[in-house]
C-alpha positions, -999 to +999 in steps of 0.1 A: +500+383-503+515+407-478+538+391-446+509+405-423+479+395-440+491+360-446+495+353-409+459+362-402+451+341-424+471+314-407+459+318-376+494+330-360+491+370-363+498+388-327+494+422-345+465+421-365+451+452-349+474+467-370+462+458-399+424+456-393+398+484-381+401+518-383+440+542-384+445+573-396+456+573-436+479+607-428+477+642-422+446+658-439+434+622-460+414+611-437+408+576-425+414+543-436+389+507-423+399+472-431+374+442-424+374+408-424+339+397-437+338+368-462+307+363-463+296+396-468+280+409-506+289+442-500+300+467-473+293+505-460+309+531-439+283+556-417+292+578-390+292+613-378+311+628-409+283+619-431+253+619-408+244+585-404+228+590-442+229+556-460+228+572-492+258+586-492+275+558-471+309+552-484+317+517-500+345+493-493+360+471-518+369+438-516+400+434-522+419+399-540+437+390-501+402+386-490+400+416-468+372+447-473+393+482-477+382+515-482+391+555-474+369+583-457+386+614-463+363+635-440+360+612-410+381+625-379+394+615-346+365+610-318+340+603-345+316+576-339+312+547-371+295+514-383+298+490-407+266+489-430+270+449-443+250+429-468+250+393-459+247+367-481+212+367-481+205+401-492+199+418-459+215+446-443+229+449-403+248+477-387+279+463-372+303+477-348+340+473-354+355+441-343+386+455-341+380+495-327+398+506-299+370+526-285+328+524-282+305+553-273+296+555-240+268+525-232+237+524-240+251+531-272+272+507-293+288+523-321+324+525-326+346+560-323+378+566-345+406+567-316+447+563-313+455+540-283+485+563-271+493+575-236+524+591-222+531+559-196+559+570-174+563+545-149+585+508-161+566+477-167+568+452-135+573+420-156+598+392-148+594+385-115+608+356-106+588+326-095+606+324-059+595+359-057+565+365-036+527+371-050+499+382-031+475+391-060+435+413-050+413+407-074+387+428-081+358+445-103+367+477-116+335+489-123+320+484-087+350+488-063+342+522-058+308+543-072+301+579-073+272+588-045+247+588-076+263+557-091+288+568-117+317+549-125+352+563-113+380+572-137+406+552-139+422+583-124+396+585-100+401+547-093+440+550-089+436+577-058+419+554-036+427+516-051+467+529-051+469+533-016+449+504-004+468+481-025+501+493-009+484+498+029+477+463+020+513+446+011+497+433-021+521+428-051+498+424-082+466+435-088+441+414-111+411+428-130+380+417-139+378+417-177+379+455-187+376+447-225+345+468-234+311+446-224+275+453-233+256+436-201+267+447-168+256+412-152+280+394-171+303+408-153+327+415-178+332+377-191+307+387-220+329+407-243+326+424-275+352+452-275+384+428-276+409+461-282+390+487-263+390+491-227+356+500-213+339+537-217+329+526-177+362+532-165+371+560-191+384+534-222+422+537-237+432+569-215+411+556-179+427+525-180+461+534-193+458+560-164+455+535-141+473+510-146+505+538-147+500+548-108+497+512-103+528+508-112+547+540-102+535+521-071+552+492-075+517+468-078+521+446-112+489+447-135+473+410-148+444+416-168+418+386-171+414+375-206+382+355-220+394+337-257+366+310-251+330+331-252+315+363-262+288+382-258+255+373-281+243+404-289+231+411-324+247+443-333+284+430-321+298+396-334+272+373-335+268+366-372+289+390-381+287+393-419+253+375-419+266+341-411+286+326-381+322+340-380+337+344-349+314+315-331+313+278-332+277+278-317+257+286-276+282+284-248+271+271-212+266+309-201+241+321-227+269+335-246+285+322-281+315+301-281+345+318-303+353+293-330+389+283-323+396+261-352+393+290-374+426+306-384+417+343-385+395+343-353+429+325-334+444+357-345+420+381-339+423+363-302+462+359-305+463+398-310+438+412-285+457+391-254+488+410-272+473+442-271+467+441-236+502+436-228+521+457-254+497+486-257+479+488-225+511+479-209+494+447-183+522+431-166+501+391-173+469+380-181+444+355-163+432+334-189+396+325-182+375+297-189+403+273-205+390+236-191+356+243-205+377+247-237+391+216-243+367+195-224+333+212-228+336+230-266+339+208-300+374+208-313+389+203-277+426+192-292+422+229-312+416+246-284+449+231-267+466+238-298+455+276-293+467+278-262+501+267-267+501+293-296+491+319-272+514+309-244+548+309-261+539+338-285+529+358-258+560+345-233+583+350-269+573+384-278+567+397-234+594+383-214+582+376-182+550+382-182+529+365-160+502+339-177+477+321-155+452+294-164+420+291-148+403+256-145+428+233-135+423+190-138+446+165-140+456+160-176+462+195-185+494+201-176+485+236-180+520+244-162+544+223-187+562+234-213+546+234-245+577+215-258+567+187-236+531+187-245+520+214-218+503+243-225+530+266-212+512+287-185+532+299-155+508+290-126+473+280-129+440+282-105+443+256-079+404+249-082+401+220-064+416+230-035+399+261-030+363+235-034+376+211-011+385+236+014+355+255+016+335+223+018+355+213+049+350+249+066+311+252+055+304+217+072+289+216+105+319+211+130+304+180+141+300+167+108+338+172+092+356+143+101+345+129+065+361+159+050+388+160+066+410+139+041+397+157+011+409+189+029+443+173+033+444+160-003+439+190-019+473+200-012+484+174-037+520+160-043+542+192-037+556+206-068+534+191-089+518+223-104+529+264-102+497+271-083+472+303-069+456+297-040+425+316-052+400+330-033+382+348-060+350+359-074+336+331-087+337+319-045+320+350-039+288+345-059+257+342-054+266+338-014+302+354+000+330+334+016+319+350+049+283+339+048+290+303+033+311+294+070+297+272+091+286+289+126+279+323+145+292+356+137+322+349+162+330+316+149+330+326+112+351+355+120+377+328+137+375+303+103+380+331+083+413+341+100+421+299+096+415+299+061+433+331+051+464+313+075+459+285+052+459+299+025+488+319+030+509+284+041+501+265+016+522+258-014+519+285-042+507+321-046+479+335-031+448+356-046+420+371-029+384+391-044+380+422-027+357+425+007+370+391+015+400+406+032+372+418+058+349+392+057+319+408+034+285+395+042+273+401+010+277+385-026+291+402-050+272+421-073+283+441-104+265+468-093+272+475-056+307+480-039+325+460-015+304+467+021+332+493+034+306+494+059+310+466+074+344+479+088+331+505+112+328+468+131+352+457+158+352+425+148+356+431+109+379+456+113+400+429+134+399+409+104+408+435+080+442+444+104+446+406+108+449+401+069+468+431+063+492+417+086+499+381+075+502+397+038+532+417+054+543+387+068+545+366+041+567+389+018+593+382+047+593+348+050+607+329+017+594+294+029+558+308+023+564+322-007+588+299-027+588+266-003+614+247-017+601+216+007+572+207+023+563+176+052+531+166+068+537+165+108+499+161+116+467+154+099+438+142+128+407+140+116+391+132+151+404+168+164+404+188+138+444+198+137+467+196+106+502+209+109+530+208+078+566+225+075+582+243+050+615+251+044+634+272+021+670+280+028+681+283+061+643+285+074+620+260+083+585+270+096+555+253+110+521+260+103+497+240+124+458+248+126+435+238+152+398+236+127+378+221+158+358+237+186+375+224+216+408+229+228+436+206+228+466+201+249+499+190+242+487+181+206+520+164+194+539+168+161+570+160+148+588+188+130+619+163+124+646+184+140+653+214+158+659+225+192+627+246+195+597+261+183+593+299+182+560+311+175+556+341+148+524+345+135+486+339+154+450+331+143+435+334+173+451+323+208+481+312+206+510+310+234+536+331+225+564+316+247+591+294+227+583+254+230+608+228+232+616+200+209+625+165+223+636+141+204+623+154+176+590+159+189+570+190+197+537+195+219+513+225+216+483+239+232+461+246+207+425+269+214+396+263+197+396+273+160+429+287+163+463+280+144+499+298+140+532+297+120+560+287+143+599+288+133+621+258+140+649+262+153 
């Protein structure tokens, strides 16, 4: 058995795209398709070259490695194909190609004969260092920005106006929405069935290779999210592929199907797609979605970790430095361990539970918080414990945005919303935010409807939009935001509402305190632990901005209603 068919087989191919769907056989011959379907009595070929006529589809053969092969000598690039398969009880179902690295336009859902190649120009941004800073905007391709009469932009047409925002913005990394092609626009991408073909939305191959080179020829690092746990049910796509179960294990808790990851060949089919989006498509990381539900939720929860690893330190062996987060984080996952030591080898993973915690606390009424308070603190955890994101992301965007779900008027959410932004720029780890949250959007997101740019013709979301903008330049100056290499409590009051921490890296220590209650508070007291004075940098809200003293290792502040600062110690 050949090197390359034996590792499908094993479950440990990062290539297999190579070997399976459709590639040119050579000048003038034609193309050759390769399939994996076991269960499969016998397989066709139709497509453009021959009509769609299924009498004179062309047959494939099975061959003795267990794979289906055949030739088309007439089919040519941009022609659209499908697999005509007999399952093993007798009937026939058109199938699109697992493995294609392009789909007709929707509604339709064949597959079209394509070469993934694009002239990339600008260099990859992997290998950032993890004291290096990471402000990461997430966002949904498809419905950042519309034509007039709803269209989808380019990825060219994307670049021109999601290029300079990005950079306007101080953000280092962008992260996608999955762009692997999807059938149901409500699924928001997380419903998959082209695993090696960007979307036709966006333009496939060329729109998103397109893309992603102004993104970096502007200096913004690419992470792609990645969904190796479920897949869209749709008939004509995997579900029971060769007419039986063959990529899924059975229903997942989203209506979708559940990939079956104790099968060798479907690890690899995964293995290689998370490859391809790095080596091909040229994505700087991926965000790998879904991966507690996995081991906790899915049968075969040791398999799935055992996946995992596979994909980690493949991925990290064959793309140094690239960036690989895990969403879903608990307690015994060590998702950021080393796979030698019985981790699953990510380099950061979603700090979940603080983002629940944290928007509890600032949804409560303020009169009502004080029994939050301490879940608000805890959620920072031990420090160092994890590589963490700070996420702000989607999934808190839907069905009701960060913006609405704060607790009190228009004014007051606008003043939380500069607090939690603070926060989550101060606490420990990297920081990610879904687009419109940056300005406070009223409205949930929707696949189908843009961030509310409107919304920034007001003064007071506008303010919002400058004041985010700003503490995202301010962090990438500041390396005790960014890569803390200590942290210390100096206040957590439950009764007022005021937490306050350091963190130092270097030579520079900075204070972050937060004032989450309505009424002010003077000469709130806090114990940085040395220092002569307190000079104040950054603002939410009031602030003085003359320097403090420290006595005896004490510091007192003024703080205003739902207000807070960073202050350096000095």
């Amino acid at each position: 058995m050949r090197p390359d068919v034996e590792e499908f087989f094993c479950g440990i191919s990062f290539d297999a795209y190579r070997l399976l769907g459709s590639h040119p056989a050579g000048p003038g011959r034609g193309w050759l398709f390769t399939l994996w379907a076991p269960h499969a009595r016998r397989v066709q070929l139709l497509g453009d070259w021959n009509g769609w006529d299924l009498y004179s589809a062309a047959e494939l053969t099975f061959c003795e490695d267990g794979l289906w092969r055949g030739r088309v000598p007439q089919a040519q690039l941009g022609q659209l194909y499908k697999y005509n398969i007999q399952g093993p009880d007798g009937s026939w179902q058109l199938r699109a190609d697992p493995f294609t690295f392009a789909f007709e336009a929707l509604p339709g859902t064949a597959s079209r004969l394509a070469e993934p190649n694009y002239p990339f120009a600008a260099p990859l941004l992997r290998g950032a260092r993890r004291d290096a800073p990471v402000l990461i905007y997430e966002l949904h391709a498809a419905s950042w920005h519309r034509h007039w009469d709803g269209r989808y932009y380019t990825g060219p047409e994307l670049a021109k106006s999601l290029v300079p925002y990005l950079v306007e913005h101080h953000y280092t990394h962008v992260e996608f929405l999955p762009l692997a092609e999807y059938p149901f626009d409500g699924s928001w991408g997380y419903q998959g069935c082209g695993y090696f073909a960007p979307t036709q939305r966006i333009g496939g191959f060329a729109g998103f290779a397109a893309l992603v080179d102004a993104l970096h020829a502007a200096g913004i690092a690419v992470l792609m999210d990645f969904v190796p746990v479920h897949f869209a049910p749709d008939a004509d796509r995997l579900a029971c592929f060769d007419g039986a179960p063959l990529f899924e294990s059975g229903p997942s808790d989203w209506g979708s199907l559940n990939f079956d990851l104790a099968s060798p060949p479907v690890r690899s089919f995964l293995l290689s797609s998370a490859a391809f989006w790095l080596q091909v498509c040229r994505c700087d990381g991926l965000r790998v979605d879904a991966i507690g539900n996995a081991l906790y939720h899915c049968p075969n929860g040791w398999q799935a970790a055992e996946f995992f690893k596979t994909l980690t330190a493949g991925l990290h062996a064959r793309f140094p430095g690239c960036m690989l987060v895990a969403e879903d984080s608990a307690g015994s996952m060590n998702a950021t361990s080393d796979t030698a030591s019985g981790g699953l080898g990510f380099d950061y993973v979603w700090e979940i539970g603080w983002t629940q915690d944290t928007l509890a606390y600032f949804a409560a009424p303020f009169g009502g918080r004080s029994a939050l308070f301490r879940q608000l603190c805890g959620s920072f955890g031990p420090f160092g414990a994890v590589q963490g994101i700070n996420a702000l992301s989607h999934d808190e965007n839907h069905p009701a945005s960060i913006f609405t779900r704060l607790y009190g008027n228009v004014e007051e959410k606008l003043a939380q919303m500069r607090l939690l932004l603070l926060l989550q720029a101060a606490r420990p780890g990297k920081s990610l935010l879904f687009a419109g949250v940056e300005f406070g959007q009223p409205d949930a997101f929707t696949d189908g409807r843009e961030p509310n740019w409107a919304m920034l013709a007001d003064a007071g979301h506008r303010a919002l939009a400058d004041y985010s903008k700003a503490l995202n330049a301010f962090c990438l100056t500041h390396p005790a935001l960014y890569a803390p290499q200590s942290f210390a409590w100096t206040a957590q009051d439950a009764s007022t509402g005021v937490l306050g921490f350091t963190l130092q890296a270097g030579c520079e220590t900075l204070l972050c305190t937060l004032n989450t209650g309505t009424q002010a508070v003077q000469g709130f007291g806090l114990k940085p632990g040395w220092g002569s004075c307190a000079l104040p940098l950054f603002a939410a809200g009031w602030v003085d901005h003359a320097p403090r003293p420290i006595a005896n290792g004490w510091l007192a502040l003024d703080l205003a209603p739902l207000s807070g600062g960073i202050w350096q110690i000095e």
